[in-house]
Steps between C-alpha positions, in 0.01 A plus 500: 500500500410307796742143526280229715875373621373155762230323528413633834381816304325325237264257764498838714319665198269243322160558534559847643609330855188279545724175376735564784246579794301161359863277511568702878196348619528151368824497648362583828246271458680212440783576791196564724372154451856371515529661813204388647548100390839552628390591844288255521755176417845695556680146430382497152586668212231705254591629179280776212485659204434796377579578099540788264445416128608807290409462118668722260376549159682740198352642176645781339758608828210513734555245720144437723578348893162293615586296821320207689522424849325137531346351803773470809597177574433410864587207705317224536483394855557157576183327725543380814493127564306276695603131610239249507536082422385292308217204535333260331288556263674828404418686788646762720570515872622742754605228740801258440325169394745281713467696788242467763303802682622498835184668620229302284110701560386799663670629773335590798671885623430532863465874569420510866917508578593817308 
């Protein structure tokens, strides 16, 4: 009599193999796009998700094994921000409204001294 003894075996084994080569690649999956958000803002921290539902169900000593591996959960990555101020009438500006432009107009770019 073969004795499944861990659970190791038992994932190893569902679904003839094809359960554990599916929750391999999710796994890479998700530390892939960990990876790659990492890189990309190494200050912050990103956190995922991947599960393994295993649902047993007995009648008469045979016990049937169906498993579920739901959707990963991926980080979501905050936006970037943008500063603007505000004017009247509810409107936005790029420039500080108490501050004058120094260099009001066109300016003229004389090329003949380069």
């Amino acid at each position: 009599m073969q004795t499944i003894r861990d659970a190791q075996a038992l994932v190893g084994m569902l679904e003839r193999g094809e359960l554990n080569q599916e929750m391999t690649e999710k796994v890479e999956a998700v530390v892939e796009k960990l990876l790659e958000h990492s890189n990309e803002q190494p200050k912050a921290t990103f956190k995922g998700q991947v599960s393994l539902v295993l649902n047993f169900v007995i009648k008469n000593g045979v016990v049937e094994v169906t498993a579920d591996i739901p959707p990963p959960k991926l980080p979501k990555i905050p936006r970037k921000s943008s500063i603007y101020w505000a004017i009247e009438g509810g409107k936005l500006s790029t420039e500080h409204p108490q501050q004058h432009d120094m260099f009001p107009g066109p300016r003229v770019i004389d090329r003949s001294q380069q």
